[in-house]
N, C-alpha and C positions, 0 to 999 in steps of 0.2 A: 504494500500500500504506500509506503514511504517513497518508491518509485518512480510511483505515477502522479506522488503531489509534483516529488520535486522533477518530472518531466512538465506538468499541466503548470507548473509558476515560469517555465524557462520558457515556455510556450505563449505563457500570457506575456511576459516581456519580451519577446520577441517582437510579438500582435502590436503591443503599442509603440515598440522603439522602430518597426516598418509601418503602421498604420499613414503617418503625416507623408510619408515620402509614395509611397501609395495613390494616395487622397490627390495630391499635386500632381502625381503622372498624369492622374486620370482628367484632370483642372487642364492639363497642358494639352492633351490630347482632342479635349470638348473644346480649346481655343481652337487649336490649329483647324478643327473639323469645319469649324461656324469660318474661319477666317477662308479656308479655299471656299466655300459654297457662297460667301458675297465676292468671292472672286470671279469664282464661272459665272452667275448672277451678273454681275457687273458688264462679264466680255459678251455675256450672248445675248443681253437685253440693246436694243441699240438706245441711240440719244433720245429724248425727244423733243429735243429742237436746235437749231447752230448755237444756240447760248449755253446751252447743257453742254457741247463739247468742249466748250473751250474755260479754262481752267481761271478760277477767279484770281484778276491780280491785287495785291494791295496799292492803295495807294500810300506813294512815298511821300514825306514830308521833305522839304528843303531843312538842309543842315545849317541851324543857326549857332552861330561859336556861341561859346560856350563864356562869361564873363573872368573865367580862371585862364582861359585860354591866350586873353588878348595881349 
């Protein structure tokens, strides 16, 4: 009997010292899944309209020196 506790505690900290790392592969795996499928999404859906394609630019402000600078 003494055996199988101390096979069943080695086992339990096993469980929780792989549980977190575990847990994450599986976190990492659900990202990368959802991250290819708005990918295909993205290539085989087309535009829908010329302003959708082309990519938002900012606008730039003029660089005003700076009073440390002068």
């Amino acid at each position: 009997m003494n055996t199988f506790q101390n096979f069943l505690g080695i086992s339990a900290l096993f469980a929780l010292v792989l549980l977190p790392a575990l847990i994450g592969a599986a976190r990492e795996r659900r990202i990368d899944r959802e991250l290819r499928e708005a990918e295909q999404d993205r290539s085989t859906r087309p535009p829908q309209s010329v302003d959708a394609a082309r990519p938002v630019g900012a606008a730039r402000r003029p660089y005003v020196r700076s009073w440390a600078r002068i």
